[in-house]
N, C-alpha and C positions, 0 to 999 in steps of 0.2 A: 781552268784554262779556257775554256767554252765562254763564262763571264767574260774573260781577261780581254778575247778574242770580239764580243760581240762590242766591247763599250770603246775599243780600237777603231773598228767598225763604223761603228755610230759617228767618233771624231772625225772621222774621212770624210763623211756623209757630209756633217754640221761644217767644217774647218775645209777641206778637200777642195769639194767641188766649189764652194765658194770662191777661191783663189785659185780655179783654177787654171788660170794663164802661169801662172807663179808657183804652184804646187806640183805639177807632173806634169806628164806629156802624154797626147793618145798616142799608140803605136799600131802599128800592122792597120790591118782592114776591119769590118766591122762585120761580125754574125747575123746575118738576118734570120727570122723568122717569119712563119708563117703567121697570119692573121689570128692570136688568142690561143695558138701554139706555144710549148715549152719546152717541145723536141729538137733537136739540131738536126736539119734539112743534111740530106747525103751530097748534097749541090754544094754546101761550106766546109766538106771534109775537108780539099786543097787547100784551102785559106786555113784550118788548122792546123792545119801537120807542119804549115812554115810555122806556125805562131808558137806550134811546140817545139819547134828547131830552135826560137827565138829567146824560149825562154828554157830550153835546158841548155844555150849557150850562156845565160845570165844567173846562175844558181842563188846569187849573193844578194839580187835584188830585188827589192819588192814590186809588185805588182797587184792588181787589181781589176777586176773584170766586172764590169756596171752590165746591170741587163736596164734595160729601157721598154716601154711600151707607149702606143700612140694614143692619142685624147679620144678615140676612139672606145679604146676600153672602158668597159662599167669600172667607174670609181672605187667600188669595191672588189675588183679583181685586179688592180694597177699592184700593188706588193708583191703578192703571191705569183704573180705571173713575170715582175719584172725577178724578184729574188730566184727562183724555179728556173728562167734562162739560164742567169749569170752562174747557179750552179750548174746546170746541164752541160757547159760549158766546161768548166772547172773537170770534172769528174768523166767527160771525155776526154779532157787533155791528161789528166790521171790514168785510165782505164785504157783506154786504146794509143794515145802517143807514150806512155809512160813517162809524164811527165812529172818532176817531184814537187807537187803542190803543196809545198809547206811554207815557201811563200808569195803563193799568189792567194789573195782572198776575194771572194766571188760576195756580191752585194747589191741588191735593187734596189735602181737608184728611184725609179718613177715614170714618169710620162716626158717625153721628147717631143719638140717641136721644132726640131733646127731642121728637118726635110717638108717640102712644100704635101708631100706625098705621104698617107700614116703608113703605106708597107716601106718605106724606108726607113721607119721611126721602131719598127717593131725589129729590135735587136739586142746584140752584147757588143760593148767598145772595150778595148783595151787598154791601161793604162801606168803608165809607169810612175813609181812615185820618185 
């Protein structure tokens, strides 16, 4: 299941975000982090607790949670730090909203550069497939 789950994964990644005008929609607001952070700031708790309203109102649908980090980051810490959000994320909306994450999948996408600003770039997006 772990394979089944990571080569799903990977298609999102490769196929997804490519199309993505075509392929899903972001929803709700976006998770900041702090600068090389992987913890979720107690300031996005409200911005979660809708997001878990949002998705224990949607049981049926998929979702996805991209974590991003800014060009700022050492090259060799962009994975580990974007994938380590997008779960920290996940496993609070599990653990404290009770939410049933089975199917939202949590994924790092890479480095963003759609904010003029890299502390805007350092986050989690939400997304619907």
């Amino acid at each position: 299941m772990h394979i089944m789950r990571k080569l799903i994964l990977m298609l999102f990644i490769c196929v997804g975000f490519a199309v993505h005008a075509y392929a899903q929609e972001m929803i709700g607001q976006r998770v900041i982090f702090k600068k090389d952070s992987v913890t979720v700031d107690e300031s996005q708790f409200a911005m979660l607790e809708m997001m878990a309203s949002y998705f224990k109102a949607h049981p049926k649908e998929m979702f996805f949670i991209g974590g991003f980090t800014s060009k700022s980051t050492p090259q060799e810490r962009v994975d580990a730090v974007c994938e380590q959000r997008a779960q920290a994320v996940r496993i609070m909306l599990q653990d404290k909203y009770g939410v049933d994450c089975t199917h939202i999948f949590a994924i790092g996408v890479g480095v963003s550069t759609k904010a003029d600003m890299d502390e805007f770039n350092e986050k989690v997006e939400f997304f619907k497939k």
